[in-house]
N, C-alpha and C positions, 0 to 999 in steps of 0.2 A: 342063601344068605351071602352078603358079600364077605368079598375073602379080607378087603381093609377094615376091617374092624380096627377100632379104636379104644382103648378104657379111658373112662371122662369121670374128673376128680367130684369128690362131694358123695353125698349119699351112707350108705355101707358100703359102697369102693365095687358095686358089682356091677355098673350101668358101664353100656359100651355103645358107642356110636357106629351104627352101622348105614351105609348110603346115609340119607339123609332120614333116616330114623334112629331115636335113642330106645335101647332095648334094654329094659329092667328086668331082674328075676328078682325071686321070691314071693312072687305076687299073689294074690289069692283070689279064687274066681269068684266065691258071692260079693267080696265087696268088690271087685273091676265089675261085676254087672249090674249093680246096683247105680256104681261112682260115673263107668267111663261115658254112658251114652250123656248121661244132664251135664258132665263137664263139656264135653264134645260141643253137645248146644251151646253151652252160655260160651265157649272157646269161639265159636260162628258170628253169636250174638256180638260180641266184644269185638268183633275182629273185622266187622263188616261194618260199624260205625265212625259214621265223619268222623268226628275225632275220638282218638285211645288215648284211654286213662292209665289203665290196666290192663295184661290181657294174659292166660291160661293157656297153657302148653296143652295141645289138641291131640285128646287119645287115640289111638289107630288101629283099629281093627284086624285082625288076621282076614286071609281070602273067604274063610270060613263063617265068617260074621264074628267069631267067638274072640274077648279083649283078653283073653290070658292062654298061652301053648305052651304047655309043660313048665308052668310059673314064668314066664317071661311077659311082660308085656312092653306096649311101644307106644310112643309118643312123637309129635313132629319135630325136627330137629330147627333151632332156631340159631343159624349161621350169623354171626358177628355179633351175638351175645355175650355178655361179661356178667362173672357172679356179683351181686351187690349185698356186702354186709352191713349199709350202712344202717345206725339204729333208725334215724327220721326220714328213709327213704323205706327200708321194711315195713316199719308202723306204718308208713302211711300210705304203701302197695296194701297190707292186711285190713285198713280199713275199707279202704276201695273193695277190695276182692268179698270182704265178709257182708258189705250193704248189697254187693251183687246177688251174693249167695242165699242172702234174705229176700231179696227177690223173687229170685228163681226159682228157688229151691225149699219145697216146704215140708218137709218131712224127710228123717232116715229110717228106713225099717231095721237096718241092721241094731238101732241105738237099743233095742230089748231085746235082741238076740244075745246070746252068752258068747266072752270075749273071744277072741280069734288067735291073736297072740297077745307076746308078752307085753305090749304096749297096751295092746286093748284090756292086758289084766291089771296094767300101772294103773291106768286112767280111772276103772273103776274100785279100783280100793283110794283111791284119792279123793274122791265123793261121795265111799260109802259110807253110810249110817254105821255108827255102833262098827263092836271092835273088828279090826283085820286080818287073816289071817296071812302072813307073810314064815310059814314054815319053806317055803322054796325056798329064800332069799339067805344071802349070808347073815351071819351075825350082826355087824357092825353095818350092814345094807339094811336090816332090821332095824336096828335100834335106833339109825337118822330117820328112817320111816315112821316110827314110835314118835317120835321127841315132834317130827312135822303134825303129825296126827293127833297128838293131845292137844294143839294148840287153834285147829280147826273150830272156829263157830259158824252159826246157820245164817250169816248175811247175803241178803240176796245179790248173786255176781252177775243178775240179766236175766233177759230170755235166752233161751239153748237155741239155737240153729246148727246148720250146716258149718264146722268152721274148719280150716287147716291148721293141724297140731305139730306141725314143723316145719314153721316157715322158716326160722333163721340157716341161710344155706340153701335155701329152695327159692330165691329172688333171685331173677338175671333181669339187666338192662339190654333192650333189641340195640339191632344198628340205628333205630329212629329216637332212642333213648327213653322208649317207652319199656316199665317193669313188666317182666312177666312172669308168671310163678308155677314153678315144678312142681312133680313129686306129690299129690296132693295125700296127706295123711289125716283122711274124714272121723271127724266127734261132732256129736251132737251134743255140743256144749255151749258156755256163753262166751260171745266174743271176747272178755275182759281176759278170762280164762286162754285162750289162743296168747293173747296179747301177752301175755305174763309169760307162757312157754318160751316165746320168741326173744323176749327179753333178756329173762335166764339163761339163755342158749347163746344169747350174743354178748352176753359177760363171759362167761363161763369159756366160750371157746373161739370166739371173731374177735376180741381184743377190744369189747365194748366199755366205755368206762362204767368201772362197778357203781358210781356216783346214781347211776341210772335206779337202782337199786329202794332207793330215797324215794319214790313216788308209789314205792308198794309196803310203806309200813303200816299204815293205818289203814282198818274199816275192809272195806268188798276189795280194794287192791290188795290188800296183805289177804285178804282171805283167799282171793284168785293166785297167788303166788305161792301160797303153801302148795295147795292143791298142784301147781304148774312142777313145784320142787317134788313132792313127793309122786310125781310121774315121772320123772327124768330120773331120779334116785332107784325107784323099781324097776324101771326101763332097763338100764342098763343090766350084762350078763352078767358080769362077775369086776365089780368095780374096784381097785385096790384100797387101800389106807389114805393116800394119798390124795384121789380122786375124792373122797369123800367129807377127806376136809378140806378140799377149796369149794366143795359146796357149802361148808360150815363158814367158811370164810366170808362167800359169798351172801350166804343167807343172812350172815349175823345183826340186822339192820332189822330184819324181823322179827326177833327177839323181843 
């Protein structure tokens, strides 16, 4: 490993640039062997076309074939990159990326395997049928859970594909000003549902105007934003008083 290692902002703060690889921990092996070789492809596919729309940060292998070494995995580093919070530049990289991914990409096996971690446990009490069980969670991390969850009806939010459930933060702009997107965090959910997350994510913490908020009150947008809030709400470890209501703040438009 080289000895300049780097820590590179974003993320959960553990990604470190090493040579011209970015090396992540926490990773988990069944989904990087699932996730990393189809990104890899479509990363080829994207990247070897007259002209880029979009393009996907290219997984990378250990010497060993294996995408994950003692939870760390790697990615190729993209030199004169800048992060992009903007909201109609994000929206309109996750559009791009998510028609790619329907493409490409036609089934996840992990999507009826039982969840992995705590996001994969948010995502699915956010969709599930009939009542929750949220005994892990704090009180008051409960009881925004509760008040999101009674308010859930069965409007159809799409078809589920392949989508990224944390874009906001995972956009960079290359040196050729073309977007390309990190960090991929797979659900086999409906794109509207991604889009919501991302939204939420760039009010809540990229200094998006909350105005944006306004286009998910009514029908399958408010229904995909509940869903988007009560994964972010259970996501998180131990979220304070505070935290919780500038998500009450933020949501109140849903009401």
């Amino acid at each position: 490993m080289p000895d300049d290692l780097r820590r590179l902002p974003g993320g959960q703060g553990g990604s470190v640039l090493a040579g011209d690889l970015v090396l992540s921990p926490g990773r988990d092996h069944p989904t990087a062997d699932e996730l990393s070789p189809r990104l890899a492809r479509l990363a080829v596919d994207l990247d070897t076309r007259a002209r880029r729309s979009v393009r996907v940060a290219m997984p990378i292998p250990a010497r060993d074939g294996n995408w994950v070494v003692e939870g760390w995995s790697a990615s190729r580093y993209e030199p004169g990159s800048t992060s992009c919070t903007d909201p109609a530049v994000v929206r309109a990289t996750a559009a791009l990326l998510h028609a790619e991914l329907a493409r490409a990409i036609g089934r996840w096996p992990l999507a009826a395997q039982p969840p992995r971690s705590r996001w994969d446990r948010a995502e699915r009490i956010a969709f599930a049928h009939g009542a929750a069980q949220l005994d892990e969670y704090s009180c008051a991390q409960a009881q925004l859970a509760r008040e999101l969850l009674m308010l859930r009806t069965d409007d159809d939010l799409g078809p589920q594909q392949l989508v990224h459930g944390d874009l906001a933060g995972n956009v960079l702009v290359d040196a050729a000003h073309v977007p390309v997107v990190i960090d991929f965090a797979p659900y086999w959910r409906p794109v509207r549902w991604s889009d919501a997350v991302a939204v939420l994510d760039l009010v809540m913490w990229c200094g998006a105007d909350p105005a944006l908020m306004q286009d998910w009150t009514r029908g399958a947008p408010r229904q995909a934003m509940l869903r988007a809030a009560i994964f972010r709400v259970l996501s998180d470890l131990r979220p304070d008083a505070q935290h919780l209501e500038r998500y009450r703040a933020v949501l109140a438009p849903l009401r």
